[in-house]
CHARMM internal coordinates of N, CA and C (Angstrom, degrees):
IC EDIT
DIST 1 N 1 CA 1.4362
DIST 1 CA 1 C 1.5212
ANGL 1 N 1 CA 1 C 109.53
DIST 1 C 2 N 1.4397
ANGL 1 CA 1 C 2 N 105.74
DIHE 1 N 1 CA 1 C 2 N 156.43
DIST 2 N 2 CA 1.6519
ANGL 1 C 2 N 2 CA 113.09
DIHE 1 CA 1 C 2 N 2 CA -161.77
DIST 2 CA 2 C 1.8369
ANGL 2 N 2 CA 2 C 90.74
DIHE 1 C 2 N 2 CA 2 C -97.51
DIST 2 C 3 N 1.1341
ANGL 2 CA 2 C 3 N 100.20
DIHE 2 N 2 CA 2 C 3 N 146.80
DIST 3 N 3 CA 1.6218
ANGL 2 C 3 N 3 CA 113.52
DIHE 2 CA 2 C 3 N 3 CA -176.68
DIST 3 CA 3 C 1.5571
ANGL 3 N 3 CA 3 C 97.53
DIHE 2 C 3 N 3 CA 3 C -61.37
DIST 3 C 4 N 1.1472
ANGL 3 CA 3 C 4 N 122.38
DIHE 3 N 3 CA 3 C 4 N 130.65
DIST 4 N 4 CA 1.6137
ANGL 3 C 4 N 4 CA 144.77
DIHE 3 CA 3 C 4 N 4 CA 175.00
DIST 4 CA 4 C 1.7501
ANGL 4 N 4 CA 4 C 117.04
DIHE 3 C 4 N 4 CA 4 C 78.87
DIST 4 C 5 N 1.4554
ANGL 4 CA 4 C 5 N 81.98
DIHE 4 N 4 CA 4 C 5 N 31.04
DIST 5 N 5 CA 1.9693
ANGL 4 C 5 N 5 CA 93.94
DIHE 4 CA 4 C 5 N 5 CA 167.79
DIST 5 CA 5 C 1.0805
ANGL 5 N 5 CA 5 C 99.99
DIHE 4 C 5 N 5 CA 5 C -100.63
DIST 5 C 6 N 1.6637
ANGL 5 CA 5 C 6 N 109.23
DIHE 5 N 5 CA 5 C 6 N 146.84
DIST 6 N 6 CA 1.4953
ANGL 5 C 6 N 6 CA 120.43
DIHE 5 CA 5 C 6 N 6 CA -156.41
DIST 6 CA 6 C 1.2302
ANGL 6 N 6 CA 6 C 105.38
DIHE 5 C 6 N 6 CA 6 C -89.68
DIST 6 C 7 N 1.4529
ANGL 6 CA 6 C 7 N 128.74
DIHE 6 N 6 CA 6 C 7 N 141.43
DIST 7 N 7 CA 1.3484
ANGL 6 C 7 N 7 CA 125.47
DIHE 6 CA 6 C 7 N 7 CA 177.87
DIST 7 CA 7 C 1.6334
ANGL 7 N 7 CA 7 C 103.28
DIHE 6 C 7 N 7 CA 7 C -144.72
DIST 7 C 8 N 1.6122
ANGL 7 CA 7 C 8 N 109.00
DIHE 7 N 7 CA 7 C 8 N 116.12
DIST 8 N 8 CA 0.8489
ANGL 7 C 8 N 8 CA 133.58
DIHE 7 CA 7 C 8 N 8 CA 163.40
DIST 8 CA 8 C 1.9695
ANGL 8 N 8 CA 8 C 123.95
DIHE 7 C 8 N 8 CA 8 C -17.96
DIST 8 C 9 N 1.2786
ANGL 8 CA 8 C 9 N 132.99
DIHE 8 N 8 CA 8 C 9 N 112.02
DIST 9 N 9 CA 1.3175
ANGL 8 C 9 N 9 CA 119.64
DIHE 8 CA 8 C 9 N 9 CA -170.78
DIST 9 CA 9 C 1.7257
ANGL 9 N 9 CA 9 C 109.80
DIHE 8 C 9 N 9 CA 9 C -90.77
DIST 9 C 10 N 1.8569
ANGL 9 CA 9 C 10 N 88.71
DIHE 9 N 9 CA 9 C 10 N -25.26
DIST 10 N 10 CA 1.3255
ANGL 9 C 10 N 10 CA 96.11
DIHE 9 CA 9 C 10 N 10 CA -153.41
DIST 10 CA 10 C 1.5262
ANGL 10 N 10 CA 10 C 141.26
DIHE 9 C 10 N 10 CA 10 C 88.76
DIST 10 C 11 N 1.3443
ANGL 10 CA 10 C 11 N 91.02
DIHE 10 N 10 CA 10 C 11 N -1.25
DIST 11 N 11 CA 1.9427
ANGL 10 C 11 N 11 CA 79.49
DIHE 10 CA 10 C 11 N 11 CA 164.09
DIST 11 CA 11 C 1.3054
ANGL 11 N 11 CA 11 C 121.09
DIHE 10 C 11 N 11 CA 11 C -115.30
DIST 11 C 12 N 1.3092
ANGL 11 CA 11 C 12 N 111.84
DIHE 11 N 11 CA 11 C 12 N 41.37
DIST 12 N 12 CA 1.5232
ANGL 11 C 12 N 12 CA 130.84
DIHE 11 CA 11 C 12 N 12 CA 174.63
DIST 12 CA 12 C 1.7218
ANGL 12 N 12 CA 12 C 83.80
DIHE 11 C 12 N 12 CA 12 C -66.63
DIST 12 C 13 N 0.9745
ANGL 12 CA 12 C 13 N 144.60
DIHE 12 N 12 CA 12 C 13 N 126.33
DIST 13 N 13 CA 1.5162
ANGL 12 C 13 N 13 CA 129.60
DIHE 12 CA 12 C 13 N 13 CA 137.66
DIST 13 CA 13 C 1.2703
ANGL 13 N 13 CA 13 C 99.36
DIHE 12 C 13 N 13 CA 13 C -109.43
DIST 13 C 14 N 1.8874
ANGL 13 CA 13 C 14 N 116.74
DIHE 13 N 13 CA 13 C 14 N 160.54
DIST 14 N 14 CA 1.1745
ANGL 13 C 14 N 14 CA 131.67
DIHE 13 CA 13 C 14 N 14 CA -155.86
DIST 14 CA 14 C 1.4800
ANGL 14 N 14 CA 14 C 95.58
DIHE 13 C 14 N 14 CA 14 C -119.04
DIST 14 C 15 N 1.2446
ANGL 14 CA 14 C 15 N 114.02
DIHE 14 N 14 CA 14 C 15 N 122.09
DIST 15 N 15 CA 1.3862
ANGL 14 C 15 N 15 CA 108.55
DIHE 14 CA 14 C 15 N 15 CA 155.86
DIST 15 CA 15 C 1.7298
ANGL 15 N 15 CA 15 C 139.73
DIHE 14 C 15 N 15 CA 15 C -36.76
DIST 15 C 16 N 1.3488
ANGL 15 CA 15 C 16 N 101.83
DIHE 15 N 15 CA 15 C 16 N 131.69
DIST 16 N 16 CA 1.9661
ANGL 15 C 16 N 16 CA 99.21
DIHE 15 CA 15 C 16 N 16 CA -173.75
DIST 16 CA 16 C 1.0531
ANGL 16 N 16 CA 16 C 119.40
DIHE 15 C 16 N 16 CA 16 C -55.46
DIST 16 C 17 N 0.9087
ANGL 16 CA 16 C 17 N 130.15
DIHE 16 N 16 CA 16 C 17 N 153.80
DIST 17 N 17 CA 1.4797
ANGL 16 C 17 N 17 CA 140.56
DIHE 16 CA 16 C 17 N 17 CA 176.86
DIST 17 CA 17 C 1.6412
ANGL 17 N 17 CA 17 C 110.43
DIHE 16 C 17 N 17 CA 17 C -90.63
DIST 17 C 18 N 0.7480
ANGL 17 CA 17 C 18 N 122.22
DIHE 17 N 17 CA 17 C 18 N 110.48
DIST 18 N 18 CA 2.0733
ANGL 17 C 18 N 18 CA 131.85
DIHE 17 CA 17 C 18 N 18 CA -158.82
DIST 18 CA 18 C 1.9802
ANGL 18 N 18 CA 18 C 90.00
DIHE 17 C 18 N 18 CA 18 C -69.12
DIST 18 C 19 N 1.7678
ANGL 18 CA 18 C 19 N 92.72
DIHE 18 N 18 CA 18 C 19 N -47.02
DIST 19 N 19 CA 1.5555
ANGL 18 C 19 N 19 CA 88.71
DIHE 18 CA 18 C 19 N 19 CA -171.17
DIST 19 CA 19 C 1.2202
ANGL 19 N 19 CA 19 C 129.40
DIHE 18 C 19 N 19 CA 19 C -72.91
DIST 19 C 20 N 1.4316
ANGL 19 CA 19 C 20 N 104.77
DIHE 19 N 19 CA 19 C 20 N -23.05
DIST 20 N 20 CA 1.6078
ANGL 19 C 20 N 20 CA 127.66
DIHE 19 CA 19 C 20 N 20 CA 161.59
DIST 20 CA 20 C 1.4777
ANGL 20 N 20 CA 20 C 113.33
DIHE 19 C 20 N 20 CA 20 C -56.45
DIST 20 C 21 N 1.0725
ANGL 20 CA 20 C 21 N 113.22
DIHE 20 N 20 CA 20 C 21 N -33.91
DIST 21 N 21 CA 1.7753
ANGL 20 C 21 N 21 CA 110.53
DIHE 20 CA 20 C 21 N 21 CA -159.60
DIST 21 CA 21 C 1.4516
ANGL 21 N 21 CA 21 C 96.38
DIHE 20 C 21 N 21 CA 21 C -101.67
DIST 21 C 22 N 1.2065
ANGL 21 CA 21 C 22 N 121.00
DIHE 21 N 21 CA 21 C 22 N -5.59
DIST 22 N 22 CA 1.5246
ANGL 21 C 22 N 22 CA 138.97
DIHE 21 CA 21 C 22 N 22 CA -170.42
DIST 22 CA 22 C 1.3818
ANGL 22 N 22 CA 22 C 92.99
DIHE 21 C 22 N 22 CA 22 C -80.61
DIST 22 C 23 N 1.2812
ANGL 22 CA 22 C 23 N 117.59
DIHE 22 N 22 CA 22 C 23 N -82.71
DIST 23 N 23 CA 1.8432
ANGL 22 C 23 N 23 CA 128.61
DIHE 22 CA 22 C 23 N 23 CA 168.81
DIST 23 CA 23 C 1.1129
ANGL 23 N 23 CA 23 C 120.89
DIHE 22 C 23 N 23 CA 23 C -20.72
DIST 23 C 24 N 1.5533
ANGL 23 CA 23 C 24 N 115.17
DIHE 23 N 23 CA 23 C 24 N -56.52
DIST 24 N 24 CA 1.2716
ANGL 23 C 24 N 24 CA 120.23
DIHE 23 CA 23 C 24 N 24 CA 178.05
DIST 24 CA 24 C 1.3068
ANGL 24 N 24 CA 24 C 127.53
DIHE 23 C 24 N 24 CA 24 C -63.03
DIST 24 C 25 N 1.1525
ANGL 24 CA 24 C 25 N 114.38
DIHE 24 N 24 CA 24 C 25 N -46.45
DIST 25 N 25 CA 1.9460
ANGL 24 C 25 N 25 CA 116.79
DIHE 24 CA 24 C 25 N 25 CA 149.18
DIST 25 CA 25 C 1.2991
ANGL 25 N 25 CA 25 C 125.56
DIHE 24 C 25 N 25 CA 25 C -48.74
DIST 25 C 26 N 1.0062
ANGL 25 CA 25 C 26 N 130.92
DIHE 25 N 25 CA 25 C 26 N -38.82
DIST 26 N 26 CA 1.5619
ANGL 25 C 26 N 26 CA 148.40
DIHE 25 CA 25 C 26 N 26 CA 178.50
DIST 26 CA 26 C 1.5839
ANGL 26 N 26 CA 26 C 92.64
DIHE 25 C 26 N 26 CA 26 C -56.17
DIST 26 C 27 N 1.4124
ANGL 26 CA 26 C 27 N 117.44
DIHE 26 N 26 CA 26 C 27 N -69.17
DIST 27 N 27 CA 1.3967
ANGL 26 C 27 N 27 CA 132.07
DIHE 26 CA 26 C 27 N 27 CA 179.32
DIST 27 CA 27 C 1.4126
ANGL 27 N 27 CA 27 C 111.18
DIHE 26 C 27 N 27 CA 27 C -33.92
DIST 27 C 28 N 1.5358
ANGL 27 CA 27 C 28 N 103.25
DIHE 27 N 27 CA 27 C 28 N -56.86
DIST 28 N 28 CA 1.2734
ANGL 27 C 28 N 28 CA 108.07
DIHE 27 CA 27 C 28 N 28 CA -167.21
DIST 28 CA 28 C 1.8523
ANGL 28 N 28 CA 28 C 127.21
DIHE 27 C 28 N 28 CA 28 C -66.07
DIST 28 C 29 N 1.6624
ANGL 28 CA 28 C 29 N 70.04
DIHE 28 N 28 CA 28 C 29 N -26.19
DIST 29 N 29 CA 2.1758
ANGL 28 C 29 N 29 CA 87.34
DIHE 28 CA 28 C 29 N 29 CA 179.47
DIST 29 CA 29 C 1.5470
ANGL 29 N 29 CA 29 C 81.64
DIHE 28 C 29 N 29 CA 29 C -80.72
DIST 29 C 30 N 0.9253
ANGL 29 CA 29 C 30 N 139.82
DIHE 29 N 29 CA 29 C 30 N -85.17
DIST 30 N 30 CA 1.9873
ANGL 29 C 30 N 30 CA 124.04
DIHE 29 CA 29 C 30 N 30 CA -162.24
DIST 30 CA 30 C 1.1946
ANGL 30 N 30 CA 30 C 104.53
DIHE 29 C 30 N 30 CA 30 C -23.15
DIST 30 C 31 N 1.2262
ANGL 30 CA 30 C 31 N 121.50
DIHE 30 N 30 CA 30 C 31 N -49.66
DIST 31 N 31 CA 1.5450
ANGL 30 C 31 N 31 CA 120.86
DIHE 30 CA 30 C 31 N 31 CA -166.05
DIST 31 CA 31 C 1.2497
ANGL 31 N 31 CA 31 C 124.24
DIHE 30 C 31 N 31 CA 31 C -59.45
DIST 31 C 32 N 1.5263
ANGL 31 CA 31 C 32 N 108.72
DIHE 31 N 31 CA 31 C 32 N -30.58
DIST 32 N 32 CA 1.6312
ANGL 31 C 32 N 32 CA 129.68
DIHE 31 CA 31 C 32 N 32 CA 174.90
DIST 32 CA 32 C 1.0911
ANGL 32 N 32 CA 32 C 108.86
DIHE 31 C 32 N 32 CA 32 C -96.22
DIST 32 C 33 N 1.0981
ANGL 32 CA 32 C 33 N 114.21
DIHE 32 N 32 CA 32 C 33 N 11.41
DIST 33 N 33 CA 1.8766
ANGL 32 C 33 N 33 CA 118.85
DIHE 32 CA 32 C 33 N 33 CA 172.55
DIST 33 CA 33 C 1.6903
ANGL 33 N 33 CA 33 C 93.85
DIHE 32 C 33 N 33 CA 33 C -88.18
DIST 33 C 34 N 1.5666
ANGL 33 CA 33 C 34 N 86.38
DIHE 33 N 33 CA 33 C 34 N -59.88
DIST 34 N 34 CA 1.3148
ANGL 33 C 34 N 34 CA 115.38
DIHE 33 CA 33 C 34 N 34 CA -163.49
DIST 34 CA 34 C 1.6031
ANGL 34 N 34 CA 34 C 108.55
DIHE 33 C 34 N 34 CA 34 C -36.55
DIST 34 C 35 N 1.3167
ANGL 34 CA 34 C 35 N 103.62
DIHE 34 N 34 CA 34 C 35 N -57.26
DIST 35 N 35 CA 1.8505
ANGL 34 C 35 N 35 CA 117.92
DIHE 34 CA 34 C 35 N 35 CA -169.26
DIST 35 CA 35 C 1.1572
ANGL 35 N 35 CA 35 C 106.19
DIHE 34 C 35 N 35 CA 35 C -89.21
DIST 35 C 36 N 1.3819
ANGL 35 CA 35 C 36 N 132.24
DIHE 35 N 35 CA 35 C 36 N -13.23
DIST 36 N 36 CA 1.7994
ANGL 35 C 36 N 36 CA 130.29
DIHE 35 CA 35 C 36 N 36 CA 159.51
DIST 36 CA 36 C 1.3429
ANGL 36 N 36 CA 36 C 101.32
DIHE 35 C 36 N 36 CA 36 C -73.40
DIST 36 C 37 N 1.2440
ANGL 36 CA 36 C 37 N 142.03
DIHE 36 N 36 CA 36 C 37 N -21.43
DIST 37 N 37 CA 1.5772
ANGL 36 C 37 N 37 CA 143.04
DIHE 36 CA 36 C 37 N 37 CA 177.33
DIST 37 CA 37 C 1.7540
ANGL 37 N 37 CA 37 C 109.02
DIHE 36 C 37 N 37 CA 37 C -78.24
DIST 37 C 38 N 1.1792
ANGL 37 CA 37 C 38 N 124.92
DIHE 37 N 37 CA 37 C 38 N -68.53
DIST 38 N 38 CA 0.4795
ANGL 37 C 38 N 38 CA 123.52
DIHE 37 CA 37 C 38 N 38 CA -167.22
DIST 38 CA 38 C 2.3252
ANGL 38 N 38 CA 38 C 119.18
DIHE 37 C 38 N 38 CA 38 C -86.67
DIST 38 C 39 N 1.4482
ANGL 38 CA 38 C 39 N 85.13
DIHE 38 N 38 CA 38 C 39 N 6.81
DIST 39 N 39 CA 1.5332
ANGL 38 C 39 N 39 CA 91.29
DIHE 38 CA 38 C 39 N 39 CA 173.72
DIST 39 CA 39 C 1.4959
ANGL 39 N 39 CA 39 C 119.75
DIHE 38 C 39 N 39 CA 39 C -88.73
DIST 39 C 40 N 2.3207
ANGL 39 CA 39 C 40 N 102.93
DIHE 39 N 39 CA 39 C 40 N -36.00
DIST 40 N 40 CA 1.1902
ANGL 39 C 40 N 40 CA 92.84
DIHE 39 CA 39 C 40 N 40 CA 162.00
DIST 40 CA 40 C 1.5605
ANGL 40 N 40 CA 40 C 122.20
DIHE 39 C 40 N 40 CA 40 C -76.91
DIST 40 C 41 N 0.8678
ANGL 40 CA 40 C 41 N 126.00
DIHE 40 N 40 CA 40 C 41 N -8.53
DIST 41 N 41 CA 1.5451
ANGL 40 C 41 N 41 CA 136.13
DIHE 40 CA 40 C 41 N 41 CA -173.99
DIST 41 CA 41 C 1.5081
ANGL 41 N 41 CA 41 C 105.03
DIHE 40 C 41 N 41 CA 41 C -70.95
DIST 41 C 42 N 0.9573
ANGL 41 CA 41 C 42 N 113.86
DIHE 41 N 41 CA 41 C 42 N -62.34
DIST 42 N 42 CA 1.3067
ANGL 41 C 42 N 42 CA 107.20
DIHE 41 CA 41 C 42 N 42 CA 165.59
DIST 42 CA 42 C 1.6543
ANGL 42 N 42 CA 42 C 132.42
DIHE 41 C 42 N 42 CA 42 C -62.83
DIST 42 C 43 N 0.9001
ANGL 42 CA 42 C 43 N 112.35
DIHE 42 N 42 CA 42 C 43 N -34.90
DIST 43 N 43 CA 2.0254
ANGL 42 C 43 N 43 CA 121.60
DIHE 42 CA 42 C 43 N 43 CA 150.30
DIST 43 CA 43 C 1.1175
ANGL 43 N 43 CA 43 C 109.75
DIHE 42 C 43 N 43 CA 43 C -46.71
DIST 43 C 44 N 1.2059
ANGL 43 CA 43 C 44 N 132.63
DIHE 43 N 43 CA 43 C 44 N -48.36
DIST 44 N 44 CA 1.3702
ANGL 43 C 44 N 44 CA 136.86
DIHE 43 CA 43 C 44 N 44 CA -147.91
DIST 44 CA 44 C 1.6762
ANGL 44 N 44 CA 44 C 107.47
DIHE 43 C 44 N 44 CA 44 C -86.70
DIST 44 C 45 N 1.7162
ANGL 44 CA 44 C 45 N 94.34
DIHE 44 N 44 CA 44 C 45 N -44.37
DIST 45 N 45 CA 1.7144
ANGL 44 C 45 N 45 CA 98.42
DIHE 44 CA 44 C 45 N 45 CA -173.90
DIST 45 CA 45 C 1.5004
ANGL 45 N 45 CA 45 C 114.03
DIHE 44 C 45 N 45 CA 45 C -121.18
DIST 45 C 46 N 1.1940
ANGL 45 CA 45 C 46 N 109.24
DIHE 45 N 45 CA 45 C 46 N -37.50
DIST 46 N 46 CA 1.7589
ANGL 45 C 46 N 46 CA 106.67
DIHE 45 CA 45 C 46 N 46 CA 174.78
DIST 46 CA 46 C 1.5340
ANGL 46 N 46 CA 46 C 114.07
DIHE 45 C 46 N 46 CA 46 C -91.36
DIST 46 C 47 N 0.9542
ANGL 46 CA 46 C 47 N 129.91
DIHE 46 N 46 CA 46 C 47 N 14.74
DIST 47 N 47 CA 1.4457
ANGL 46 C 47 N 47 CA 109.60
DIHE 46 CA 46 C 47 N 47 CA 170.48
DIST 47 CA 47 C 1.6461
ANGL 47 N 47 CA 47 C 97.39
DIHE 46 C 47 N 47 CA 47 C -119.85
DIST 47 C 48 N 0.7610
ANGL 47 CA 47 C 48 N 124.95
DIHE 47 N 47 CA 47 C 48 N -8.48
DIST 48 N 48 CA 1.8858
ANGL 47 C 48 N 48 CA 123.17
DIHE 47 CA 47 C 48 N 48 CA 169.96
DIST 48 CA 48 C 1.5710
ANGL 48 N 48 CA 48 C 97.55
DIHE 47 C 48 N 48 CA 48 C -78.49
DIST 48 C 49 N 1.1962
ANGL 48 CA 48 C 49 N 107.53
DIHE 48 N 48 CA 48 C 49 N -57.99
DIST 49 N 49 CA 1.7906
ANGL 48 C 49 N 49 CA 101.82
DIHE 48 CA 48 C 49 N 49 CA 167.99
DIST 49 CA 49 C 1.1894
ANGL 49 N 49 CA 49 C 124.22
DIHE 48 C 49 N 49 CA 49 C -38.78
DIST 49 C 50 N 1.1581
ANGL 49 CA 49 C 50 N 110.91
DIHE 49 N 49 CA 49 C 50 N -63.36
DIST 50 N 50 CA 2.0316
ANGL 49 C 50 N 50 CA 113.45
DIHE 49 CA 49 C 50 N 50 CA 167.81
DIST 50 CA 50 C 1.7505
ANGL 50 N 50 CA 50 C 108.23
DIHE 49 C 50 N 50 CA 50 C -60.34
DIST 50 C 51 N 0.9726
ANGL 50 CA 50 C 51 N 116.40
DIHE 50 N 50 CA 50 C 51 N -9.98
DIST 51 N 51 CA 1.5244
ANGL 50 C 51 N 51 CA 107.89
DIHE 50 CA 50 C 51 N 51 CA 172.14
DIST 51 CA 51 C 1.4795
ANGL 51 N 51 CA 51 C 106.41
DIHE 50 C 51 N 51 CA 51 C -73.80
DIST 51 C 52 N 1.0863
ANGL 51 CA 51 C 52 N 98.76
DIHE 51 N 51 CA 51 C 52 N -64.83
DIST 52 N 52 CA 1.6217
ANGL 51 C 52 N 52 CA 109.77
DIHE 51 CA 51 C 52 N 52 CA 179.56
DIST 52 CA 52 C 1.5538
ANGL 52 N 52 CA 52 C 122.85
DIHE 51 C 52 N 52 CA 52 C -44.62
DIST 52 C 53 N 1.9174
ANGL 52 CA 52 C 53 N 102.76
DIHE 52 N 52 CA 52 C 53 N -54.29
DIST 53 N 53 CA 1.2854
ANGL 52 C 53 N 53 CA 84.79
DIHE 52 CA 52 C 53 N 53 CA 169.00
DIST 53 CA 53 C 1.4106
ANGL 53 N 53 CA 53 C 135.93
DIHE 52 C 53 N 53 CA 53 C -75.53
DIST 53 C 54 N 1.1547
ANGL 53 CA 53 C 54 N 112.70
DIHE 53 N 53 CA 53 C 54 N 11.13
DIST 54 N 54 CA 1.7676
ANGL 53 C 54 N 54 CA 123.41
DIHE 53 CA 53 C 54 N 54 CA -153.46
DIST 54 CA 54 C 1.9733
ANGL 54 N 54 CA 54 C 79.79
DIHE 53 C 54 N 54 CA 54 C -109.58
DIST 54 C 55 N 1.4382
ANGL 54 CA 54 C 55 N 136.60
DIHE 54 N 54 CA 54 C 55 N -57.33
DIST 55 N 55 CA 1.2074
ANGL 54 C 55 N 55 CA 126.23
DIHE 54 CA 54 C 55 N 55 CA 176.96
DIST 55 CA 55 C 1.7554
ANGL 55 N 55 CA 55 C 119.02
DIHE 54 C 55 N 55 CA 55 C -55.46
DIST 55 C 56 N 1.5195
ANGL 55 CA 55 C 56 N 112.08
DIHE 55 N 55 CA 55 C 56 N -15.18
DIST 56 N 56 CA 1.3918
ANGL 55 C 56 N 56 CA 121.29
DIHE 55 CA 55 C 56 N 56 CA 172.54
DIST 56 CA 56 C 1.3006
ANGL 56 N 56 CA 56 C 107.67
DIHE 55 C 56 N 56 CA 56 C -75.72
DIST 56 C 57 N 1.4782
ANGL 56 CA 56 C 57 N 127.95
DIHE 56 N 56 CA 56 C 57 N -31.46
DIST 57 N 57 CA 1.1328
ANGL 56 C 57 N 57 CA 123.01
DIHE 56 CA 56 C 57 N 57 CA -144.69
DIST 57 CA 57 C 1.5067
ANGL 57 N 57 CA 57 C 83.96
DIHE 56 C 57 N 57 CA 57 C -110.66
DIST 57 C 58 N 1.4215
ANGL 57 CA 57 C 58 N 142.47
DIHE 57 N 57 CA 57 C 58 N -23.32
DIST 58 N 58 CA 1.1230
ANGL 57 C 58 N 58 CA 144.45
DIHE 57 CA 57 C 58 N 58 CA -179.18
DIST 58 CA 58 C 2.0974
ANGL 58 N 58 CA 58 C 97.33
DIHE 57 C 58 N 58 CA 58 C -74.84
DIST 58 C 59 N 0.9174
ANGL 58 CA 58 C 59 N 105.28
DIHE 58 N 58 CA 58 C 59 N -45.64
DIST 59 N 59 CA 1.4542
ANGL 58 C 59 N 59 CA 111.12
DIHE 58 CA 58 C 59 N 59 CA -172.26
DIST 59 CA 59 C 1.1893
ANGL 59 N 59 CA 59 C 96.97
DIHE 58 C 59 N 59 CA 59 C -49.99
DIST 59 C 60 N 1.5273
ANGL 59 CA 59 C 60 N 113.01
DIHE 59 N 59 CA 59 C 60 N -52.54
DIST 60 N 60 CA 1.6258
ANGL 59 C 60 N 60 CA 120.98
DIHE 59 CA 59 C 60 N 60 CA -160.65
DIST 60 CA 60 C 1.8324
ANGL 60 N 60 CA 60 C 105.59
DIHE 59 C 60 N 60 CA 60 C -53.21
DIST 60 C 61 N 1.4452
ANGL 60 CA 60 C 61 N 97.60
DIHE 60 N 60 CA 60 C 61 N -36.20
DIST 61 N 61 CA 1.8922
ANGL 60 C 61 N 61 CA 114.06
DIHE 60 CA 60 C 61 N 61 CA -158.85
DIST 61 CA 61 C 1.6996
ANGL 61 N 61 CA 61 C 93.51
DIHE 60 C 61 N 61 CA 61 C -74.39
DIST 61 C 62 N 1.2493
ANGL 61 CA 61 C 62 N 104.12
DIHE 61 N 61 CA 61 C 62 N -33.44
DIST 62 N 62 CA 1.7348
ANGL 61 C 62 N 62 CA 106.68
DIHE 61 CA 61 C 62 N 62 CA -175.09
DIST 62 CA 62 C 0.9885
ANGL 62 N 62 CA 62 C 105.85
DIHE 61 C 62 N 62 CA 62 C -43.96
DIST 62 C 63 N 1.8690
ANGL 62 CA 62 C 63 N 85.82
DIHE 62 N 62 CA 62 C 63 N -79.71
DIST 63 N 63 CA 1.9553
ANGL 62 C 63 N 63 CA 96.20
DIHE 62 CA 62 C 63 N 63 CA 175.24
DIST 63 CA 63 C 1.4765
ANGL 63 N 63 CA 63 C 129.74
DIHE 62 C 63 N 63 CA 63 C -24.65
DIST 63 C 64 N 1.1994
ANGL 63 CA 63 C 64 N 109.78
DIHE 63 N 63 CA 63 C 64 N -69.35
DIST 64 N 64 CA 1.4952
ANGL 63 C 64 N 64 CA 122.61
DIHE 63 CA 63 C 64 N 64 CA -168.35
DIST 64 CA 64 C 1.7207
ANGL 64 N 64 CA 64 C 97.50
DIHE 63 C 64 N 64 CA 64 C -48.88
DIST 64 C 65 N 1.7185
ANGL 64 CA 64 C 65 N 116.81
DIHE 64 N 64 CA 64 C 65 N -48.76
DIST 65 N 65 CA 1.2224
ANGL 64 C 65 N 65 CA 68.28
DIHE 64 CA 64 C 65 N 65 CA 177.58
DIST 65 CA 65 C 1.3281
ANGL 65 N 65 CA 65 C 141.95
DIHE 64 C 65 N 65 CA 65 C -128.13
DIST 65 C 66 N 1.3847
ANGL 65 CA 65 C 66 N 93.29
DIHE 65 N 65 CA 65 C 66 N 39.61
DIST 66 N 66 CA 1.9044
ANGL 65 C 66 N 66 CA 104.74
DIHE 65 CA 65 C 66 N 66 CA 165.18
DIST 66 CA 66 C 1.4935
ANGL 66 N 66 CA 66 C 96.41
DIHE 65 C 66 N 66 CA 66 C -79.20
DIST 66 C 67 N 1.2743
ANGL 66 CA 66 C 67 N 137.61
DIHE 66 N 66 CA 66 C 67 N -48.08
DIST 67 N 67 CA 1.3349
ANGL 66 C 67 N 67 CA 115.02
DIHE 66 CA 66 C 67 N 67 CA 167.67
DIST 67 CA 67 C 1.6026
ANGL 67 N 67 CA 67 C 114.34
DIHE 66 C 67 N 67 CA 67 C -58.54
DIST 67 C 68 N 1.1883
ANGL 67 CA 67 C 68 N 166.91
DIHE 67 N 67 CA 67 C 68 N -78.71
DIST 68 N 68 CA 1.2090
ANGL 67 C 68 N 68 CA 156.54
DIHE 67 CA 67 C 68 N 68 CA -176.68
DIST 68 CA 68 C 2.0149
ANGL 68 N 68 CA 68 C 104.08
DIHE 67 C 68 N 68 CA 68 C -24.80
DIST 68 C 69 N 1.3253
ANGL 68 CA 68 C 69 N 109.18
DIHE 68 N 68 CA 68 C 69 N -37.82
DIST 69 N 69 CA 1.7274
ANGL 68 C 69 N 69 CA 100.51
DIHE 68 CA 68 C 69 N 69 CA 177.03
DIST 69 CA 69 C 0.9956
ANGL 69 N 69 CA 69 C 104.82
DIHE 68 C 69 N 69 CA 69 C -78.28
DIST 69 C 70 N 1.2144
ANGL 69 CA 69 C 70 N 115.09
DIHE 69 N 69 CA 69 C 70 N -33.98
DIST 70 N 70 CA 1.9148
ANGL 69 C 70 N 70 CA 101.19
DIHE 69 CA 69 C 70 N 70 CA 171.07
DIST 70 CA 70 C 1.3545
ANGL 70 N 70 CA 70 C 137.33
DIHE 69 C 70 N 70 CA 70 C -33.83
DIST 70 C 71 N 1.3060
ANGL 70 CA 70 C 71 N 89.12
DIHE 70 N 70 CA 70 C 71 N -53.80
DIST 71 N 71 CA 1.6190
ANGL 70 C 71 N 71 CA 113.63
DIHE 70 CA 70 C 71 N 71 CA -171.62
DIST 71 CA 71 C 1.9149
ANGL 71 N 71 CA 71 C 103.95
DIHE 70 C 71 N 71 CA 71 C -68.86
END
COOR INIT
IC SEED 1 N 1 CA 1 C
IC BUILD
């Protein structure tokens, strides 16, 4: 480079964008809507389901193997 070509230092920083940073909060509250919805939702209905089937499937393991000591 030729002596008095401009080279960037980098501490230009650019002012925020109010409307930008606006969005991004907005986003962020949906998002916590979003995952409080669907966290009780899932408490509420799929994990009592996996209880159940997980105590079925334990029942099943019992069985099998007081019958297998039998024998």
């Amino acid at each position: 480079m030729g002596e008095g070509d401009y080279m960037p230092t980098g501490g230009h920083r650019r002012k925020a964008d109010p409307k930008h940073a606006r969005k991004i909060k907005e986003g962020g509250r949906k998002a916590q809507k979003i995952a409080k919805e669907t966290t009780s939702k899932h408490l509420q209905e799929e994990v009592p389901l996996a209880e159940e089937e997980l105590l079925k499937a334990l029942e099943e393991v019992k069985n099998s193997n007081i019958k297998s000591a039998k024998k």
